[in-house]
C-alpha positions as CSV (number, residue, x, y, z in Angstrom):
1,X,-2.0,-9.9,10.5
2,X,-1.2,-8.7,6.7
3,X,-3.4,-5.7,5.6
4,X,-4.1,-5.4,1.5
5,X,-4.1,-2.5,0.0
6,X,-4.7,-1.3,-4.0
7,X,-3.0,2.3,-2.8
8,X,-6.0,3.8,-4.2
9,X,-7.6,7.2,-2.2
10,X,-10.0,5.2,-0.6
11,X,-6.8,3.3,1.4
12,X,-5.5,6.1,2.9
13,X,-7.4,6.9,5.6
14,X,-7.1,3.0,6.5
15,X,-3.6,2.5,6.0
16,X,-2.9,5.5,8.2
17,X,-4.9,4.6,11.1
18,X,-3.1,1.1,10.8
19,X,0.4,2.0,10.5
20,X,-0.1,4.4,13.3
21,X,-1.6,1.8,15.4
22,X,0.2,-1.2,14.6
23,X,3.5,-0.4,12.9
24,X,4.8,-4.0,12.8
25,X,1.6,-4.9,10.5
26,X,3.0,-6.7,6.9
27,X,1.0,-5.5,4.1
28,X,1.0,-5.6,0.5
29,X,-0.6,-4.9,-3.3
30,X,-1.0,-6.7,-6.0
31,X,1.0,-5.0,-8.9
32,X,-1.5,-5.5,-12.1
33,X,1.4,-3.6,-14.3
34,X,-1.4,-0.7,-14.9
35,X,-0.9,1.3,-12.3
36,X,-2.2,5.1,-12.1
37,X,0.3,7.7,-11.8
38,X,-1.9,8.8,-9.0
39,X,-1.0,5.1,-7.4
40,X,2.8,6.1,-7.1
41,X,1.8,9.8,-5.7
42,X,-0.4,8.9,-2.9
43,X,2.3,5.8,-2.3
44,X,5.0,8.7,-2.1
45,X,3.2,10.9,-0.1
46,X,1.8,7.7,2.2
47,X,4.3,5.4,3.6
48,X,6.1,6.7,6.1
49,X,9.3,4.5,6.8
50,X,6.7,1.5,5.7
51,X,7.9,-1.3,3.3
52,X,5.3,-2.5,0.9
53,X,5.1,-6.0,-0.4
54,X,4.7,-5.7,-3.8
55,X,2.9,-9.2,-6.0
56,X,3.5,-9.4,-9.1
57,X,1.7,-12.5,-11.7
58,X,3.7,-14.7,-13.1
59,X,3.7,-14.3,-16.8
């Protein structure tokens, strides 16, 4: 099971409930090199010892 996620506000509640429940879960975001400062505070203040896949397109 892999779990997407655009680290928005709207993830958090989600993402908690997941990695709280199922801590083995892969998941991952799609790095659009735009991010929002408030993508890499919520990340921050989010993942607990979690490892994020990050994707990045090819350019």
């Amino acid at each position: 099971m892999v779990f997407a996620s655009s680290l928005g506000a709207e993830d958090m509640i989600p993402i908690d409930f997941i990695y709280r429940r199922v801590p083995e879960i892969q998941d991952f975001t799609i790095d659009t090199g735009h991010p929002l400062e408030e993508t890499y505070t919520l990340r921050r203040c989010a993942f607990y010892d979690q490892t994020m896949m990050v994707i990045r397109p090819v350019r």
